[in-house]
PDB file as gemmi writes it, atoms N, CA and C in Angstrom:
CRYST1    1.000    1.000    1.000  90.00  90.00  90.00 P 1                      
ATOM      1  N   UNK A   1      13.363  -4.846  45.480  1.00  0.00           N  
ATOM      2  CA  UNK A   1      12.914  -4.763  44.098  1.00  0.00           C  
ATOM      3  C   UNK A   1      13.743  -3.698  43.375  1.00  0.00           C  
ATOM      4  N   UNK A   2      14.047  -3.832  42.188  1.00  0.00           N  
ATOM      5  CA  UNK A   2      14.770  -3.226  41.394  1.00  0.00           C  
ATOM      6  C   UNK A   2      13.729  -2.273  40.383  1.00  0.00           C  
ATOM      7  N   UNK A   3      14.118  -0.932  40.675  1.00  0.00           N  
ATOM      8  CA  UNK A   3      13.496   0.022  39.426  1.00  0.00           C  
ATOM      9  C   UNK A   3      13.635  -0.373  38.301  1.00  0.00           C  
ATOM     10  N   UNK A   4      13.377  -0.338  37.660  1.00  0.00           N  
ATOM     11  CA  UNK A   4      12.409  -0.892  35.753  1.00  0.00           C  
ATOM     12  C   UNK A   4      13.452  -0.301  35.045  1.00  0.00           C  
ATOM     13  N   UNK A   5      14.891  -0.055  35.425  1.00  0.00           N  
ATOM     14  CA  UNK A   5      15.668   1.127  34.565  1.00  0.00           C  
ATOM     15  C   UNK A   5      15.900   0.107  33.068  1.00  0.00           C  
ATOM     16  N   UNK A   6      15.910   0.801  32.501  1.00  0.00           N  
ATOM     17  CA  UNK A   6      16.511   0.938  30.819  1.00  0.00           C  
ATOM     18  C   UNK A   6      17.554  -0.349  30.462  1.00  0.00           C  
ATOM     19  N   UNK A   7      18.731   0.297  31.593  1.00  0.00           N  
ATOM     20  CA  UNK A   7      19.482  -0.303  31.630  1.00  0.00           C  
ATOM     21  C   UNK A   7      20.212  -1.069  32.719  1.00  0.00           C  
ATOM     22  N   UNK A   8      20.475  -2.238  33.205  1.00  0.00           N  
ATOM     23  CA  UNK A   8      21.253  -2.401  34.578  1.00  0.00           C  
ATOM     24  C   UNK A   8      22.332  -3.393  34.004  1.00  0.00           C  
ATOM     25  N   UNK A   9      23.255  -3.756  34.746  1.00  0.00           N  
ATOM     26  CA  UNK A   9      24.430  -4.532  35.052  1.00  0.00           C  
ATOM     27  C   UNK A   9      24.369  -5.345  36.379  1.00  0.00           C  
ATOM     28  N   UNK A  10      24.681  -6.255  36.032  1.00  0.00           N  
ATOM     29  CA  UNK A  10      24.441  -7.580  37.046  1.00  0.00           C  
ATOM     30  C   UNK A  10      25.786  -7.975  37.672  1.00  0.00           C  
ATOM     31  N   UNK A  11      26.119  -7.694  38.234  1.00  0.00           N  
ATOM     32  CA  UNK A  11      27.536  -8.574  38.875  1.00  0.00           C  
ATOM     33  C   UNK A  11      27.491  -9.543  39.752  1.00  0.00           C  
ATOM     34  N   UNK A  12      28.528 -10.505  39.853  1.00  0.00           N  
ATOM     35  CA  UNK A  12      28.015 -11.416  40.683  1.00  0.00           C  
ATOM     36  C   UNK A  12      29.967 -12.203  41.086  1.00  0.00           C  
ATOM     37  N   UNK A  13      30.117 -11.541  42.750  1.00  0.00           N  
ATOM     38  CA  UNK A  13      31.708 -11.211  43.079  1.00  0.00           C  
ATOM     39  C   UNK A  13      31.422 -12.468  44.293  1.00  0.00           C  
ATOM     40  N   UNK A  14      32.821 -13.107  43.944  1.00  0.00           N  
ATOM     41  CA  UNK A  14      32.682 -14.157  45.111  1.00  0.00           C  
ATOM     42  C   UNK A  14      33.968 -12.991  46.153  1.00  0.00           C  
ATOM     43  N   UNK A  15      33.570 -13.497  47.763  1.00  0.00           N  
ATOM     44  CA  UNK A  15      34.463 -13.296  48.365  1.00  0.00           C  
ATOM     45  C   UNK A  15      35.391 -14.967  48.490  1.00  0.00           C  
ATOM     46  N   UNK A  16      36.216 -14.415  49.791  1.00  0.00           N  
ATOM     47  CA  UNK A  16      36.976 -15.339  50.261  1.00  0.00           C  
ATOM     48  C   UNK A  16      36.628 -16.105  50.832  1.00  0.00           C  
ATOM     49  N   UNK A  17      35.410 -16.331  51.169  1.00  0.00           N  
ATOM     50  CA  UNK A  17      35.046 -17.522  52.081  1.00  0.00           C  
ATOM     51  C   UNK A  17      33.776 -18.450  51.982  1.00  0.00           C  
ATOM     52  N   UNK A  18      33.887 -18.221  50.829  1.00  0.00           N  
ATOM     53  CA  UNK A  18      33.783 -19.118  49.156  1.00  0.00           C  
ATOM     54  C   UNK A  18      31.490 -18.593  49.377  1.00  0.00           C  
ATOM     55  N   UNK A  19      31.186 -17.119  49.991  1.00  0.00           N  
ATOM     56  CA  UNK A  19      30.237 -16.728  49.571  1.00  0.00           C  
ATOM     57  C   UNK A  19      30.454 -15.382  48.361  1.00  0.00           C  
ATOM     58  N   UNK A  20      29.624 -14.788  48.230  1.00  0.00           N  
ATOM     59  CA  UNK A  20      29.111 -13.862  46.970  1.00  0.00           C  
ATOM     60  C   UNK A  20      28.233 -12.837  47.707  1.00  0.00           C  
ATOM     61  N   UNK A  21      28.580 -11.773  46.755  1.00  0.00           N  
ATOM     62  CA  UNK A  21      27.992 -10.432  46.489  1.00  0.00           C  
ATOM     63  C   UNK A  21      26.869 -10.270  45.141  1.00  0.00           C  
ATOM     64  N   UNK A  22      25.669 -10.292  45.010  1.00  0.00           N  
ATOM     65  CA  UNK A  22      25.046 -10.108  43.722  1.00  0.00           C  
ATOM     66  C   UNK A  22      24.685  -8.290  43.846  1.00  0.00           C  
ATOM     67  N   UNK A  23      25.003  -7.894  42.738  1.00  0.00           N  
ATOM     68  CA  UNK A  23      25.315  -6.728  42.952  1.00  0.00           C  
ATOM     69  C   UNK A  23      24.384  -5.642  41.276  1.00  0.00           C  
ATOM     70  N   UNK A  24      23.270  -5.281  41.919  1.00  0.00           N  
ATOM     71  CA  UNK A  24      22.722  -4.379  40.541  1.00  0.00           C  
ATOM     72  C   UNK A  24      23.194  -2.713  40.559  1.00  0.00           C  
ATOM     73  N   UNK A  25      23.813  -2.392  39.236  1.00  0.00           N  
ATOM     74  CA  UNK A  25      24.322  -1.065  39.174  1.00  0.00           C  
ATOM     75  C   UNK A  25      23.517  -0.379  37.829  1.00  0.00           C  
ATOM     76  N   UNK A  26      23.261   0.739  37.725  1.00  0.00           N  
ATOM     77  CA  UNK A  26      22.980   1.475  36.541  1.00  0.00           C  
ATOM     78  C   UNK A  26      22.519   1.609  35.374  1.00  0.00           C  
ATOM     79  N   UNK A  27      24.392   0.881  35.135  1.00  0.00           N  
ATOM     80  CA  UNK A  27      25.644   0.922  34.030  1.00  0.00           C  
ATOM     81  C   UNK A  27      26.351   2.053  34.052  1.00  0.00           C  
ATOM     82  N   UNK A  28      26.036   3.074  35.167  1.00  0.00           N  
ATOM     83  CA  UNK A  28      27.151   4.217  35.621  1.00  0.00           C  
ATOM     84  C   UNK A  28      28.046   4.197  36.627  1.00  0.00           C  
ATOM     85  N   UNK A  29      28.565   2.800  37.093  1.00  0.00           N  
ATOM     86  CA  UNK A  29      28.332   2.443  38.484  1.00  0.00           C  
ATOM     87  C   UNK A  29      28.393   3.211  39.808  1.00  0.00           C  
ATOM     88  N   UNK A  30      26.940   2.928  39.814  1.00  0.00           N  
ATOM     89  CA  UNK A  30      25.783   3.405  40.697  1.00  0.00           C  
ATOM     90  C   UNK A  30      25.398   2.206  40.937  1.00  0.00           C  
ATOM     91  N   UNK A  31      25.657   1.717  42.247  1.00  0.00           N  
ATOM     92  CA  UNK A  31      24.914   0.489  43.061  1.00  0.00           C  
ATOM     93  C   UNK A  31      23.211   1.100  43.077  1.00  0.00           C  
ATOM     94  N   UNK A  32      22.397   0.072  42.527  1.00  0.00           N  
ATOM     95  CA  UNK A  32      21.310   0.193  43.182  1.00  0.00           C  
ATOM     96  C   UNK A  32      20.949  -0.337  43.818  1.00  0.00           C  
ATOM     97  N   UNK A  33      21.427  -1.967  44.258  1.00  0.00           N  
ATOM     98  CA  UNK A  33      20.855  -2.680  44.897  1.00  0.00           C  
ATOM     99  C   UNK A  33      22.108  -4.123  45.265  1.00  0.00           C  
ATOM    100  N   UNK A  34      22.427  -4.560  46.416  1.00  0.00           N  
ATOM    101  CA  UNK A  34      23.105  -5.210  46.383  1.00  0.00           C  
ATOM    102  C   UNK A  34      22.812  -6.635  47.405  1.00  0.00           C  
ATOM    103  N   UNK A  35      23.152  -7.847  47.296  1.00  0.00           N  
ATOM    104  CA  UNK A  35      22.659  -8.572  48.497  1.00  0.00           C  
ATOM    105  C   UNK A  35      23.780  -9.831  48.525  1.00  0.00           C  
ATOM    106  N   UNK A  36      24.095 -10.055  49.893  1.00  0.00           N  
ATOM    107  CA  UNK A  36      24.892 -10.679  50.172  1.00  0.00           C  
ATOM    108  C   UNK A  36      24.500 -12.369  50.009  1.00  0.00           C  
ATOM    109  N   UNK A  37      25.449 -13.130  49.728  1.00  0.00           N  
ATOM    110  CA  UNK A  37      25.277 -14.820  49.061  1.00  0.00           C  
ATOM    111  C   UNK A  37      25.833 -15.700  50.167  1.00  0.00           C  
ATOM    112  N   UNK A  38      25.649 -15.554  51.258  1.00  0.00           N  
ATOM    113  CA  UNK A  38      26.489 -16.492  52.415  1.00  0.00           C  
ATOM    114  C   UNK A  38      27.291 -18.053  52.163  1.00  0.00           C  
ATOM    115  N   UNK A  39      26.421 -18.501  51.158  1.00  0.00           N  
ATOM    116  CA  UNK A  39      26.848 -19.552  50.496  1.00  0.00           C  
ATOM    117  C   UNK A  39      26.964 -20.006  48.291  1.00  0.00           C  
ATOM    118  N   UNK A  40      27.849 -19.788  48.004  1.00  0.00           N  
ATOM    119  CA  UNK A  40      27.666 -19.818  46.704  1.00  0.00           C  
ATOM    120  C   UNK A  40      28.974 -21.388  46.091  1.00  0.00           C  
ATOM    121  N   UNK A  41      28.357 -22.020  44.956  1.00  0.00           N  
ATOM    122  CA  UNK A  41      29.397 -22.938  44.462  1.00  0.00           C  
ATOM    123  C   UNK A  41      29.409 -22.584  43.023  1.00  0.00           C  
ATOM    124  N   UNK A  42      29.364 -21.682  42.595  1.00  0.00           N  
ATOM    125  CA  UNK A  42      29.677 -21.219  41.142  1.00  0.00           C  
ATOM    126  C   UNK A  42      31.097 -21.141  40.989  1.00  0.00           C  
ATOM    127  N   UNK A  43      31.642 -21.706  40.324  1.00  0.00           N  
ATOM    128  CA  UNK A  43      33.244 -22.178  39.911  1.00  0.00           C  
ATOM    129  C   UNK A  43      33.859 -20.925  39.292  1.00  0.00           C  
ATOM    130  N   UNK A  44      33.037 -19.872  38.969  1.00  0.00           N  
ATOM    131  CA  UNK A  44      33.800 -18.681  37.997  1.00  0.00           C  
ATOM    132  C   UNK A  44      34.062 -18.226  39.434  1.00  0.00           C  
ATOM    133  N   UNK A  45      35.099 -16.737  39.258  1.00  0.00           N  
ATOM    134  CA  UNK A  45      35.709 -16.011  40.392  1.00  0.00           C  
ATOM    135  C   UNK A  45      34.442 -14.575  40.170  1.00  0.00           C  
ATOM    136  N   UNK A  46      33.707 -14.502  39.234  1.00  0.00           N  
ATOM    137  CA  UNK A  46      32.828 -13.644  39.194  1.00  0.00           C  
ATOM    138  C   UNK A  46      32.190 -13.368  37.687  1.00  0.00           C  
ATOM    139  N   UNK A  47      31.137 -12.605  37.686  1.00  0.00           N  
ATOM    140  CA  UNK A  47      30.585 -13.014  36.349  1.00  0.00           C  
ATOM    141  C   UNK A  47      30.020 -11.693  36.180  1.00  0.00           C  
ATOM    142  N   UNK A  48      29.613 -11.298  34.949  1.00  0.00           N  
ATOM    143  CA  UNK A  48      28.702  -9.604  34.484  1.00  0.00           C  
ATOM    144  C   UNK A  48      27.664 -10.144  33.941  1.00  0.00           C  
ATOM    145  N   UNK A  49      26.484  -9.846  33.657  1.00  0.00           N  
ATOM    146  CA  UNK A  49      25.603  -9.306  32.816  1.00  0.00           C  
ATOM    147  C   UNK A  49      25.053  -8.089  32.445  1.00  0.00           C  
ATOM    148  N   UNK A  50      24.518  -7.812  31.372  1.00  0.00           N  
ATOM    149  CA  UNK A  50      23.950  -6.611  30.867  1.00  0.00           C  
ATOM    150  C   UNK A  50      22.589  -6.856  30.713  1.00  0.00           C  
ATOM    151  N   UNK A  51      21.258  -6.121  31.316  1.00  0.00           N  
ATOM    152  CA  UNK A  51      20.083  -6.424  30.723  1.00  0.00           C  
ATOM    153  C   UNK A  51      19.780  -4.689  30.386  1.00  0.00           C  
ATOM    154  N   UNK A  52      18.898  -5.311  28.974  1.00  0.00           N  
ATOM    155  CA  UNK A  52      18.395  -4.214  28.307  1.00  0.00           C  
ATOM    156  C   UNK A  52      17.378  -4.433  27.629  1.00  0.00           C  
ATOM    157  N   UNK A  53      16.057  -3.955  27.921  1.00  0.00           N  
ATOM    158  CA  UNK A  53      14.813  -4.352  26.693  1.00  0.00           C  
ATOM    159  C   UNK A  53      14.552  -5.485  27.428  1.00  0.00           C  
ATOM    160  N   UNK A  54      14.171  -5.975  28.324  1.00  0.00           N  
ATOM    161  CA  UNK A  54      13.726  -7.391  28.579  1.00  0.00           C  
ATOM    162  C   UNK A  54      14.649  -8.250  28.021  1.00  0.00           C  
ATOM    163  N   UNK A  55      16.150  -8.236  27.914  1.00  0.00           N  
ATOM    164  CA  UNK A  55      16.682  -8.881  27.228  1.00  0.00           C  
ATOM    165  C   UNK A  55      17.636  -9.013  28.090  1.00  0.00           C  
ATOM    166  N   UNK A  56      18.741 -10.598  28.336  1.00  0.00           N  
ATOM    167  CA  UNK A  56      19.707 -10.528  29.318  1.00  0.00           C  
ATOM    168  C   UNK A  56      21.168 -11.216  29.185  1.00  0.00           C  
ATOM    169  N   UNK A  57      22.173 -10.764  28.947  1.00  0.00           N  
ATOM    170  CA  UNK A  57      23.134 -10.884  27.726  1.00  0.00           C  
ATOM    171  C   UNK A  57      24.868 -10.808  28.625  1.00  0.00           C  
ATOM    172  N   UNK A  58      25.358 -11.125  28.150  1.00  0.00           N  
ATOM    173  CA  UNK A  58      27.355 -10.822  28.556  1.00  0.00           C  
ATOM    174  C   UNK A  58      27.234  -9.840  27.600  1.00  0.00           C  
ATOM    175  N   UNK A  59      28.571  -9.272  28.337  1.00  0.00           N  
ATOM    176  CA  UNK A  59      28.852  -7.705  28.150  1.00  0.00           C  
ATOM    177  C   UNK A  59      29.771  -7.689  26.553  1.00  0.00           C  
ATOM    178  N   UNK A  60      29.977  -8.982  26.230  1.00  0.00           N  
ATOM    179  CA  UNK A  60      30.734  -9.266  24.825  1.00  0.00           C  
ATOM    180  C   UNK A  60      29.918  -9.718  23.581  1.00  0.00           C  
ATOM    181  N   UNK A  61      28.796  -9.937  24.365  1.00  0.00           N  
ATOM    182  CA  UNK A  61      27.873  -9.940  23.378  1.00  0.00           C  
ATOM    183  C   UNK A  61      26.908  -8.506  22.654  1.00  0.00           C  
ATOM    184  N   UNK A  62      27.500  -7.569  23.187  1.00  0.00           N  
ATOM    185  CA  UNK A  62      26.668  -6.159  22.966  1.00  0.00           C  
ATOM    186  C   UNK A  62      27.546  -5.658  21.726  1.00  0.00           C  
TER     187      UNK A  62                                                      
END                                                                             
C-alpha cells in the first residue's frame, strides 16, 4: 500500500524480456514502492504519470 502522499509519480519501465517494473516515487525520486511485472504487452517502451488531488494525469499535462 502506498502512503496518501500529496504527490506521487507513476512509472511504468519495461525490461528486456518483454516484463516491467511499476515503480511509485515521491516526485523527489524517492522510490516508495516498486513491483515487478513478469509479464507485460504494453507497446510503449515506458510510460509516467503524475497523481495529485485524487487526480491522475501525464506529466505534459501539468
Amino acid at each position: 500500500m502506498v502512503a496518501p502522499d500529496d504527490f506521487q509519480v507513476w512509472k511504468r519501465v519495461v525490461d528486456n524480456n518483454l516484463g516491467a517494473t511499476l515503480i511509485c516515487e515521491d516526485g523527489n525520486d524517492r522510490v516508495v514502492t516498486a513491483e515487478n511485472i513478469p509479464y507485460a504487452d504494453f507497446p510503449a517502451p515506458g510510460v509516467e504519470l503524475w497523481f495529485r488531488g485524487n487526480v491522475i494525469y501525464l506529466p505534459n499535462a501539468h
